[in-house]
C-alpha beads as a LAMMPS data file, in Angstrom:
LAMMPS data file: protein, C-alpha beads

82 atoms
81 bonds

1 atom types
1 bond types

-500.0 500.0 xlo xhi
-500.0 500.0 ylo yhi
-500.0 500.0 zlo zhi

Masses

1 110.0

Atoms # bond

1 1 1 -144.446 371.138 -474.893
2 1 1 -145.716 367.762 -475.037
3 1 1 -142.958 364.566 -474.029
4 1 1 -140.703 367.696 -473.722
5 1 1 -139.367 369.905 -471.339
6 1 1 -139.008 373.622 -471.506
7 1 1 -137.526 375.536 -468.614
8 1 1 -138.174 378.698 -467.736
9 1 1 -135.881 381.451 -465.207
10 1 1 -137.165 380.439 -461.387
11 1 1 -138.263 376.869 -461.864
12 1 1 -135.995 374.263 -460.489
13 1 1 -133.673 376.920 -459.710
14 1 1 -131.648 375.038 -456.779
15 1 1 -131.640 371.504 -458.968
16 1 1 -127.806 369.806 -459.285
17 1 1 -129.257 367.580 -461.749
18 1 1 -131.770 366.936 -464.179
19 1 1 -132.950 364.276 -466.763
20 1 1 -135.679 365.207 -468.892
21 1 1 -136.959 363.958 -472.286
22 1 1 -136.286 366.394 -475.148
23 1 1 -138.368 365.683 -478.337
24 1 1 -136.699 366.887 -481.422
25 1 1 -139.707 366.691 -483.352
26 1 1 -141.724 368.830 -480.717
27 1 1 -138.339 370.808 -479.700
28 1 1 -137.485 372.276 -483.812
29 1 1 -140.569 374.509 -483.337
30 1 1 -139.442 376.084 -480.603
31 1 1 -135.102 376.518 -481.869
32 1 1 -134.842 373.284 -479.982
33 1 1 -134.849 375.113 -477.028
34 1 1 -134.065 373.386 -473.502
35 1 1 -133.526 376.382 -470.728
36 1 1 -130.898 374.537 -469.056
37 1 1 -128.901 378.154 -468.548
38 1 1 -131.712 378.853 -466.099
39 1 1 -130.151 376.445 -463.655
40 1 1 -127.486 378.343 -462.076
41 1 1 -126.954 375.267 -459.426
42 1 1 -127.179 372.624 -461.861
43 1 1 -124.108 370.335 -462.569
44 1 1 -125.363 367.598 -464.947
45 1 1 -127.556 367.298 -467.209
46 1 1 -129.102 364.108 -469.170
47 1 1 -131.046 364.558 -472.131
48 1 1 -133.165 362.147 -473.569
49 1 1 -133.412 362.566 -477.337
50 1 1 -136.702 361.095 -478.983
51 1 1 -135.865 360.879 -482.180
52 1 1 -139.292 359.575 -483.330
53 1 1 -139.889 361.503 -486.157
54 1 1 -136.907 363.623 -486.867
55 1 1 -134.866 363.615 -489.332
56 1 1 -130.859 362.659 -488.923
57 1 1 -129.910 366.126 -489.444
58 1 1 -132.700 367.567 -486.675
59 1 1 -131.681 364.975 -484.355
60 1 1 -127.695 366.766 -484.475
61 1 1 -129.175 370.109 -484.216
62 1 1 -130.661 369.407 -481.611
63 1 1 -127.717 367.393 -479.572
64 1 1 -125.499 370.865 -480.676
65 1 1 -128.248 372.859 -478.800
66 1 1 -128.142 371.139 -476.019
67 1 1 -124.425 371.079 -475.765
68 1 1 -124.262 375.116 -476.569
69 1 1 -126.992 375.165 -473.694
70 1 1 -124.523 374.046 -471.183
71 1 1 -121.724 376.230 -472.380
72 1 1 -123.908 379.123 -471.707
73 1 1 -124.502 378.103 -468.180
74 1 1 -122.705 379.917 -465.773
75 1 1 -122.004 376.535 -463.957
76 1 1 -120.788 374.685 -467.585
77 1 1 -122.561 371.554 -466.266
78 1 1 -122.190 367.786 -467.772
79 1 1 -124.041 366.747 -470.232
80 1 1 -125.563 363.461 -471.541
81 1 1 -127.102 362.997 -474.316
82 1 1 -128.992 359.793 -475.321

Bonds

1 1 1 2
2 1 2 3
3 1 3 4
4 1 4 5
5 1 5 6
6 1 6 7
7 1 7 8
8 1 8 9
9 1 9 10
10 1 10 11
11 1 11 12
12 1 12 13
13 1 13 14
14 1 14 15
15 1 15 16
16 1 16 17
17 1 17 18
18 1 18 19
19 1 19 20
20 1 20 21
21 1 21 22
22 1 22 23
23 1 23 24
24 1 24 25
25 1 25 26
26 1 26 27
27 1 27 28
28 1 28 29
29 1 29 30
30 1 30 31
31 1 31 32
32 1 32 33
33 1 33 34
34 1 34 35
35 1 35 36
36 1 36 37
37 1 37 38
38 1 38 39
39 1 39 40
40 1 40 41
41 1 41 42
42 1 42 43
43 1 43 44
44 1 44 45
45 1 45 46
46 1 46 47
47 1 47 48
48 1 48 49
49 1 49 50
50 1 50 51
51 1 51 52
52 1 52 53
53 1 53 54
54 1 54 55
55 1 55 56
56 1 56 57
57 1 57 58
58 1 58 59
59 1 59 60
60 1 60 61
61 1 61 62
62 1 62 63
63 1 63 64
64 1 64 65
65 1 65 66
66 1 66 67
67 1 67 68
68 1 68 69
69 1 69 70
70 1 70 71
71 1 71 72
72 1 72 73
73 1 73 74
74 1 74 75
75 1 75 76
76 1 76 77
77 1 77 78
78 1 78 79
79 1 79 80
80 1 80 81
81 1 81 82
């Protein structure tokens, strides 16, 4: 994905943190899909939302992605969203 990150099982697997642009324009294609439950080790997470293009409604989908994301994590780590 373009100005968007995708993560996928084995990369960045020892990361505590991460901060990574998330596109929701370029992220509704793909279920606005982040990875972030590939990060066993990971403890907080900041998303930044580009809401170029989006629509409102999109933009919330997305944030309640993200959040369900982290939930799914083993390690429930923090997360930002901006």
């Amino acid at each position: 994905m373009q100005d968007s990150l995708c993560l996928r099982l084995g990369q960045y697997r020892g990361s505590r943190s991460l901060a990574s642009p998330f596109s929701v324009s370029i992220a509704k294609g793909h279920d606005f899909y982040l990875g972030i439950m590939h990060l066993p080790s990971l403890k907080y997470a900041q998303a930044i939302v580009c809401k170029e293009g989006a629509t409102p409604c999109e933009t919330k989908a997305a944030a309640e992605s993200i959040q369900k994301e982290a939930i799914a994590n083993p390690n429930h780590p923090k997360v930002a969203i901006e």
